[in-house]
C-alpha positions as CSV (number, residue, x, y, z in Angstrom):
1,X,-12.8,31.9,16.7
2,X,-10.3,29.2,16.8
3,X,-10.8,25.4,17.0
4,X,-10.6,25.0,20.2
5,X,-12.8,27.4,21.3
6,X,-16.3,26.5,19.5
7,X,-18.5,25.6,21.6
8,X,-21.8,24.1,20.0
9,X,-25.5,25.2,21.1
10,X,-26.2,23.0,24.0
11,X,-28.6,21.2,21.5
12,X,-26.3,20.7,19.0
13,X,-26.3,16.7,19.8
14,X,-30.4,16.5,19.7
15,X,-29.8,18.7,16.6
16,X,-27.4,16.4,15.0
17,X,-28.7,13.0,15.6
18,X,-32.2,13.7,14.7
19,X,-30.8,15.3,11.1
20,X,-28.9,12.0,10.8
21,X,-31.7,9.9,10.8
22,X,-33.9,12.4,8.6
23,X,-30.9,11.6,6.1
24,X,-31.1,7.9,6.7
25,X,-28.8,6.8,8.8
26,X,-30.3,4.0,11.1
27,X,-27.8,5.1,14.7
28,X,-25.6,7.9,15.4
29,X,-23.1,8.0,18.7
30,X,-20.3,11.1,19.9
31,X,-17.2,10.1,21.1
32,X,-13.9,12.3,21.5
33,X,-11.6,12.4,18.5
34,X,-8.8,10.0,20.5
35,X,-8.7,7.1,21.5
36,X,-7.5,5.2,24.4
37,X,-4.4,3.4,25.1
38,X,-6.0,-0.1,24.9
39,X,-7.2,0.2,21.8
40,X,-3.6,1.0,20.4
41,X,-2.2,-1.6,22.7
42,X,-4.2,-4.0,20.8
43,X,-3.6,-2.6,17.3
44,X,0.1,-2.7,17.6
45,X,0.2,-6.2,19.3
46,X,-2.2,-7.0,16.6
47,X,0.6,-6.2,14.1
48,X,3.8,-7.5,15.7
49,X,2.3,-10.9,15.9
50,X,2.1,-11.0,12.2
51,X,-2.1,-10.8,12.3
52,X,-2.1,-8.6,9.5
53,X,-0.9,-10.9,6.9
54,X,0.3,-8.7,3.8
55,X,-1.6,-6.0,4.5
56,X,1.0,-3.9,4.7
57,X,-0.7,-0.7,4.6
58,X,-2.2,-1.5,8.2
59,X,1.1,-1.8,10.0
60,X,2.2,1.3,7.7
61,X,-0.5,3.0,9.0
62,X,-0.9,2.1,12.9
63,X,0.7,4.8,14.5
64,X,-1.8,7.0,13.0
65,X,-4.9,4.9,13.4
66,X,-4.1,5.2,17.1
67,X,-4.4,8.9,17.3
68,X,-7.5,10.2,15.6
69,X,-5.9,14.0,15.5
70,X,-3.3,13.0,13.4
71,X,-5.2,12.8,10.9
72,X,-6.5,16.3,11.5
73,X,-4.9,18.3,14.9
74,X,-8.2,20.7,14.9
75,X,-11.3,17.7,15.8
76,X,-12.0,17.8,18.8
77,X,-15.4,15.8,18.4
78,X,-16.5,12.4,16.3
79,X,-20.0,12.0,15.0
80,X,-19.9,8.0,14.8
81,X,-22.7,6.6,12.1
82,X,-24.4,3.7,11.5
83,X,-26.3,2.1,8.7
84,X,-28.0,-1.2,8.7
85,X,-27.8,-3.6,5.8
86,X,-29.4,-6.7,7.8
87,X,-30.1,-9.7,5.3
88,X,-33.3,-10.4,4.0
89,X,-33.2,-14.1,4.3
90,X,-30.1,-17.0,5.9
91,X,-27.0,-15.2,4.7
92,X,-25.4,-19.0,4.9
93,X,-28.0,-20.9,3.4
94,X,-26.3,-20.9,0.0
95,X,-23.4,-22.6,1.7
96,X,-25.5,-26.3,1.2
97,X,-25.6,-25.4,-2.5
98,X,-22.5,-26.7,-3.9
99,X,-22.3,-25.5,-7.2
100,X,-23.1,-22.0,-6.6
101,X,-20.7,-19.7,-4.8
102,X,-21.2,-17.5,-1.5
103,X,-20.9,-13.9,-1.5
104,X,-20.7,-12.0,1.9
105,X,-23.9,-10.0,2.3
106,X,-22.4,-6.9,2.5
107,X,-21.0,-7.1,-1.2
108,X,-24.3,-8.8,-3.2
109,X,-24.7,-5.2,-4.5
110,X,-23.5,-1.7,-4.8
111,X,-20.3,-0.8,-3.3
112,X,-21.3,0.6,0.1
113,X,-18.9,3.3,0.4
114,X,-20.7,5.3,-2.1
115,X,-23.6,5.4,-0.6
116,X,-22.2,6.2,3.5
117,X,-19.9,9.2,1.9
118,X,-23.1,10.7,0.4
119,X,-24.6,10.7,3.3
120,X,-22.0,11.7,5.6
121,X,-21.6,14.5,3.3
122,X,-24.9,15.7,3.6
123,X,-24.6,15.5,7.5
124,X,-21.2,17.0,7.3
125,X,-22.4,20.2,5.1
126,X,-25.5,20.7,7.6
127,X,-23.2,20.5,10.5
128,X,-20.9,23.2,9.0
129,X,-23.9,25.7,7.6
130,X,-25.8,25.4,11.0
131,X,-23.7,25.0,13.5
132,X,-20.7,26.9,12.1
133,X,-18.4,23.3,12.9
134,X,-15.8,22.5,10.7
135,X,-15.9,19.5,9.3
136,X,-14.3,16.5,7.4
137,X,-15.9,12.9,6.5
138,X,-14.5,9.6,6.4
139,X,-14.8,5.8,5.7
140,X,-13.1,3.1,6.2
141,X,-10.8,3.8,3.3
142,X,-9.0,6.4,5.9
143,X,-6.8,4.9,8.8
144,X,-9.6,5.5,11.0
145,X,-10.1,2.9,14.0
146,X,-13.8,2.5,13.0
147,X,-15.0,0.2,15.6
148,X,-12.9,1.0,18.5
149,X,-14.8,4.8,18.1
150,X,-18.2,3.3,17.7
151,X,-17.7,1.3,21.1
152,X,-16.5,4.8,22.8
153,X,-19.4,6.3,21.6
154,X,-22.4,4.0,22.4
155,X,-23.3,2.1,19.1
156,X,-22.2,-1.2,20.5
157,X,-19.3,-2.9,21.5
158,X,-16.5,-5.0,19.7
159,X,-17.6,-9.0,20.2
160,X,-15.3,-12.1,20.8
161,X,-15.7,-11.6,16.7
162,X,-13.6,-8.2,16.9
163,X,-16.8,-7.1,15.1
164,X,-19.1,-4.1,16.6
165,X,-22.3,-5.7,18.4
166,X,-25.4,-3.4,18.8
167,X,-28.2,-5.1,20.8
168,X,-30.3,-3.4,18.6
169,X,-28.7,-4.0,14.9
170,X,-26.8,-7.1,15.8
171,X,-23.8,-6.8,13.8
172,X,-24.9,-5.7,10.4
173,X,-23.6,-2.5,10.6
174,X,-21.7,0.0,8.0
175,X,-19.8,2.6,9.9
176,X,-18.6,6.3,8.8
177,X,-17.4,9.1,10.7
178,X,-17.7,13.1,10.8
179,X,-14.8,14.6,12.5
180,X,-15.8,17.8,13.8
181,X,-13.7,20.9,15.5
182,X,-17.2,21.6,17.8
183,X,-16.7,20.3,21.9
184,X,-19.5,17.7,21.7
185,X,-20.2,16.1,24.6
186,X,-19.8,12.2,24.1
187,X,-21.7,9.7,24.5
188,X,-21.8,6.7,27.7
189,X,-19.5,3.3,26.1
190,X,-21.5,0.4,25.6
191,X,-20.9,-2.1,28.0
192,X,-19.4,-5.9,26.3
193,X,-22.4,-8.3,26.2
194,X,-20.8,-11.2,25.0
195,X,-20.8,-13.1,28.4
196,X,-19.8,-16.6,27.5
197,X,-21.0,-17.3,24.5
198,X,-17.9,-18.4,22.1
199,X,-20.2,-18.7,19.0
200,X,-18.8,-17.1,16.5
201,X,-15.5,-18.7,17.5
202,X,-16.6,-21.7,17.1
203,X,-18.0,-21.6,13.9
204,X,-15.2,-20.0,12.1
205,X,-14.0,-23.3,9.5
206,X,-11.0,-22.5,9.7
207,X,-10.3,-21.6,13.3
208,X,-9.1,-17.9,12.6
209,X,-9.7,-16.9,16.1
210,X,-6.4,-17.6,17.9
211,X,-8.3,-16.2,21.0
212,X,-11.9,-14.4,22.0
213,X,-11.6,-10.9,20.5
214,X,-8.7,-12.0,18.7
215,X,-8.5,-12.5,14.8
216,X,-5.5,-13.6,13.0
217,X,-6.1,-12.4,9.3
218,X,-4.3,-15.2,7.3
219,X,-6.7,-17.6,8.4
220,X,-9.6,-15.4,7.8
221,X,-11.4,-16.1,4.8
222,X,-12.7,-12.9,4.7
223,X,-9.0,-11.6,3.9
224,X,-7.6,-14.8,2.0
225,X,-10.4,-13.7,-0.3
226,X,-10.3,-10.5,-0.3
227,X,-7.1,-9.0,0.5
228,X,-4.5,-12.1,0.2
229,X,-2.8,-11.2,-3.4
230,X,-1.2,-15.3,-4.0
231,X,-2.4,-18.5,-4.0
232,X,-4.6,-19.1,-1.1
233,X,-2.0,-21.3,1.4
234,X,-3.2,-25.5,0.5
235,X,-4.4,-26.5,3.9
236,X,-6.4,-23.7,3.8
237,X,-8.2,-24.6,0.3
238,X,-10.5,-27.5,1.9
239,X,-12.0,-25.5,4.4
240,X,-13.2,-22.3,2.5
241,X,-15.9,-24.8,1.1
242,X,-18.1,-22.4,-1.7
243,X,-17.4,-18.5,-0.3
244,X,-16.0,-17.0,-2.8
245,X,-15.5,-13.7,-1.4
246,X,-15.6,-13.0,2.1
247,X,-17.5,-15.0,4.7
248,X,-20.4,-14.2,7.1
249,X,-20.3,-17.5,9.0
250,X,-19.3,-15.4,12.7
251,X,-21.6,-12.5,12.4
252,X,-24.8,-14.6,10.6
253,X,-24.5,-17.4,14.0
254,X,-24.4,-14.2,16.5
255,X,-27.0,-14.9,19.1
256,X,-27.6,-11.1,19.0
257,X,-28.8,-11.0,15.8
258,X,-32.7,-11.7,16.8
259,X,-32.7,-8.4,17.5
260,X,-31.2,-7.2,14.1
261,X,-34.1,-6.0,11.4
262,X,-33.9,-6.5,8.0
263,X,-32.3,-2.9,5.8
264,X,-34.9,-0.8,4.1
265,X,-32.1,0.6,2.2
266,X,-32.8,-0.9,-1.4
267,X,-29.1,-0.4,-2.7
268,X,-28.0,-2.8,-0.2
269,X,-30.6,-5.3,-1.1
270,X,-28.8,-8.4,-2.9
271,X,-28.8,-8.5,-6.9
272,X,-30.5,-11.7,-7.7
273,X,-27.7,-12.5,-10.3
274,X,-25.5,-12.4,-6.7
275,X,-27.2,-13.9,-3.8
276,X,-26.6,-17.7,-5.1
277,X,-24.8,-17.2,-8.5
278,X,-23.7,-20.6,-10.7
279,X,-19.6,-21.5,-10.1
280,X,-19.3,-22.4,-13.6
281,X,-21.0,-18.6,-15.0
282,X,-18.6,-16.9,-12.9
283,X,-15.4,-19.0,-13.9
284,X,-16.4,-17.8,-17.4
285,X,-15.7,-14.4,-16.8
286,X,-13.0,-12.6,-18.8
287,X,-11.3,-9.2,-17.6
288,X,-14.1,-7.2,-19.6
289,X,-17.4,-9.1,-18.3
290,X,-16.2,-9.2,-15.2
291,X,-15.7,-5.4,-15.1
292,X,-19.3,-5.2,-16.4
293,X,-20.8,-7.8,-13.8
294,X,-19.0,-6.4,-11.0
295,X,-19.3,-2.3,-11.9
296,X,-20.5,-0.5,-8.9
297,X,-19.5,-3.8,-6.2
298,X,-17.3,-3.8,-4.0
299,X,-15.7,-7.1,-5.8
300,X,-14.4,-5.4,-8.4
301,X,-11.4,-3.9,-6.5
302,X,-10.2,-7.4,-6.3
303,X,-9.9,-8.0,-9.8
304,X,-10.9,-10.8,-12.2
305,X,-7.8,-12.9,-11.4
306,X,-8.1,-13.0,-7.8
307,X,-12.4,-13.8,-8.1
308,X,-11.7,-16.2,-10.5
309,X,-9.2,-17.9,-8.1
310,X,-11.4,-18.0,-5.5
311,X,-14.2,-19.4,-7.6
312,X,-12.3,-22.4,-8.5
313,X,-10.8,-23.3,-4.8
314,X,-14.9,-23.4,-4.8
315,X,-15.1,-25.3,-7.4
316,X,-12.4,-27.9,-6.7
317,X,-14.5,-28.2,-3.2
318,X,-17.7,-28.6,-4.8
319,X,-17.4,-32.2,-5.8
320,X,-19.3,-31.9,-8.8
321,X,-17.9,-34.0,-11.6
322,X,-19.8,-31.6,-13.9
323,X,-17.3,-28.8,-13.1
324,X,-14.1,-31.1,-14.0
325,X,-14.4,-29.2,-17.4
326,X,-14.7,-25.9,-16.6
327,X,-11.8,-26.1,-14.0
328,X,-10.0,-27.7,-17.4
329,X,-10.6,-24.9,-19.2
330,X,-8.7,-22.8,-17.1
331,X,-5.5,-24.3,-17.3
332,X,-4.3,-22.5,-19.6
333,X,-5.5,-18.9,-18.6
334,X,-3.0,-16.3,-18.8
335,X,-3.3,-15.3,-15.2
336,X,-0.6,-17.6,-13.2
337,X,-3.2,-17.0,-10.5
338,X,-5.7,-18.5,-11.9
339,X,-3.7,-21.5,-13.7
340,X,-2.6,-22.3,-10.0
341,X,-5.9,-22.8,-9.0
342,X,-7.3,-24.5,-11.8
343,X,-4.2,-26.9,-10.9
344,X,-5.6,-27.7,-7.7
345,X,-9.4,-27.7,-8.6
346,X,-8.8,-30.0,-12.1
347,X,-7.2,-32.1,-9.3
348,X,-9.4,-32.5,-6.6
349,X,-12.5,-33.4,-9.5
350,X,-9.9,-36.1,-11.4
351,X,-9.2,-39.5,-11.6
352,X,-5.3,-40.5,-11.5
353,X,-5.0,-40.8,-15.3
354,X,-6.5,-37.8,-16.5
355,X,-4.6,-35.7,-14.0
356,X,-1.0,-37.3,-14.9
357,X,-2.3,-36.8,-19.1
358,X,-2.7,-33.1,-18.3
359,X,0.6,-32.8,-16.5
360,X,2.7,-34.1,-18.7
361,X,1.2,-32.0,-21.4
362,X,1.6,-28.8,-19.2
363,X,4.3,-29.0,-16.9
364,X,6.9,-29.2,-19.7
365,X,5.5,-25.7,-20.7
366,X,4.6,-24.1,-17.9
367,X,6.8,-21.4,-17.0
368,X,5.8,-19.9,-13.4
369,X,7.3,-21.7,-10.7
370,X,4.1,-21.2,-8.2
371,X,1.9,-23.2,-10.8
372,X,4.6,-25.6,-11.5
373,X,4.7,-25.6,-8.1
374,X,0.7,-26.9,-8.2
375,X,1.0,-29.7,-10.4
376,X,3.7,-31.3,-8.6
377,X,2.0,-31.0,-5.3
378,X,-0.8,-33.0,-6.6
379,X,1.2,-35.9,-8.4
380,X,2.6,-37.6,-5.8
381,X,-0.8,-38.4,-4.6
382,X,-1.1,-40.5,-7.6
């Protein structure tokens, strides 16, 4: 029988989504494997205007993201899933807590991806033994327009935020897809329930959202924090306050959201030693702690240079005196990185003199021109 021709049991759907839920997934949706041309209009637009920042790999990759069969010719079906990891308390109350840092709530424990291609396997397998569908599984680690598929089939629709919205989840929502050669019927599009609410627009510090259901990347903290591989851009530095990787300030003020419920998934619950964790333990970290802190997060990919920069830009905006010396500290770390940043925080906690002692001790050895760079953006001031 070839691809084209299997037809699942007229069940299959009832079949499917009820399996998907025994295995824990909290909302499953069937859309077409393609995509329409306004959601490639917007990807490619998206890219020429330079929204993507350095992530190269997303321009590299449009064309394909576009056209869900080029990644496999045969699906003819997607099985969209969803899995909630709602907060169990005010994902931005540790933003009025200075000297601890903010971690988005999607990466206070276990690296989600693990968990969603477990599960997605499981469904997968089930789909192929009963149903006699071949299958493949991905996540967002595949050029896979993940939200623009869960709109076309009914989990929600992308907000002014460019996030996914379900009236019943909110927005705190892991996605992962089966790709599936059966003809499933798909699902009715969820209609955009945003109205006129500009929210999460407006709550962005540092004004990210060019336009509603726009998002320009180098401004996002989410990226700069994430993704951004150099020295977070200056003007940027005073706005990103204490989030030290990623930022949940438009999805946590989504109006939408008092309908979201809290995960029962425990693996997604926040490690204490996360939720609030102290600036100055975190700035201690060397490559090997780090590696043992962060094993199984999602933080790790960054790397201990890139944290540890953004933990500084937090603690050169924490205003804490006490943190002077720790910023110190880090002057002379090996990572040019990080010695950039300690430029700037050392700076922002300093008086005149003890800035201009440090620099002329260090500049006259200081070989990398982005941190030589630092300390002579921050002496004229004085």
């Amino acid at each position: 029988m070839t691809a084209a021709a299997q037809q699942p049991p007229h069940d299959a759907k009832s079949a499917i989504r009820a399996k998907a839920l025994e295995i824990g997934f909290d909302a499953v949706g069937f859309a077409p494997a393609s995509l329409d041309g306004t959601a490639r209009a917007n990807l490619q637009a998206y890219v020429d205007l330079g929204h993507h920042g350095d992530m190269g790999w997303l321009a590299d990759t449009a064309d394909r993201r576009g056209h869900p069969q080029s990644l496999w010719p045969e699906a003819r079906s997607v099985v969209v899933l969803a899995q909630n990891y709602g907060p169990t308390h005010d994902p931005l109350a540790v933003l009025d807590h200075p000297e601890r840092g903010a971690i988005s709530i999607y990466a206070r424990n276990r690296d989600y991806h693990d968990l969603v291609k477990k599960r997605l396997k499981r469904l997968a397998r089930w789909m192929h033994e009963e149903l006699e569908g071949a299958v493949k599984v991905f996540v967002d680690t595949a050029p896979v327009m993940e939200k623009p598929l869960a709109a076309a089939a009914g989990l929600g629709w992308q907000g002014k935020h460019t996030n996914l919205l379900s009236r019943t989840w909110g927005n705190w929502l892991f996605l992962g897809e089966v790709f599936t050669t059966l003809a499933l019927e798909p699902d009715a599009p969820e209609a955009d329930h945003c109205g006129s609410c500009r929210a999460c627009l407006d709550v962005c510090p540092t004004n990210a959202f060019p336009a509603p259901y726009q998002l320009d990347a180098r401004r996002c903290i989410s990226y700069l924090t994430i993704e951004h591989k150099g020295p977070i851009p200056r003007e940027l530095r005073p706005l990103i306050g204490n989030r030290i990787y990623g930022c949940d300030d438009c999805l946590a003020i989504c109006p939408w959201n008092k309908f979201a419920q809290r995960t029962d998934e425990d693996a997604f619950w926040g490690r204490l030693e996360l939720t609030a964790p102290r600036l100055r333990d975190l700035a201690d970290l060397d490559d090997a702690s780090f590696r043992q802190v962060f094993t199984a997060s999602p933080i790790k990919r960054t790397g201990r240079a890139r944290f540890v920069r953004n933990v500084l830009i937090a603690i050169g905006n924490s205003g804490l005196d006490e943190l002077k010396e720790t910023a110190r500290g880090l002057l002379d770390d090996e990572s040019e990185l990080v010695r950039g940043a300690a430029v700037w925080a050392f700076a922002r906690l300093s008086d005149p003199d003890d800035l201009r002692h440090e620099a002329g001790r260090r500049l006259a050895l200081e070989t990398d021109p982005d941190v030589r760079a630092e300390w002579t953006a921050e002496l004229p001031a004085y």
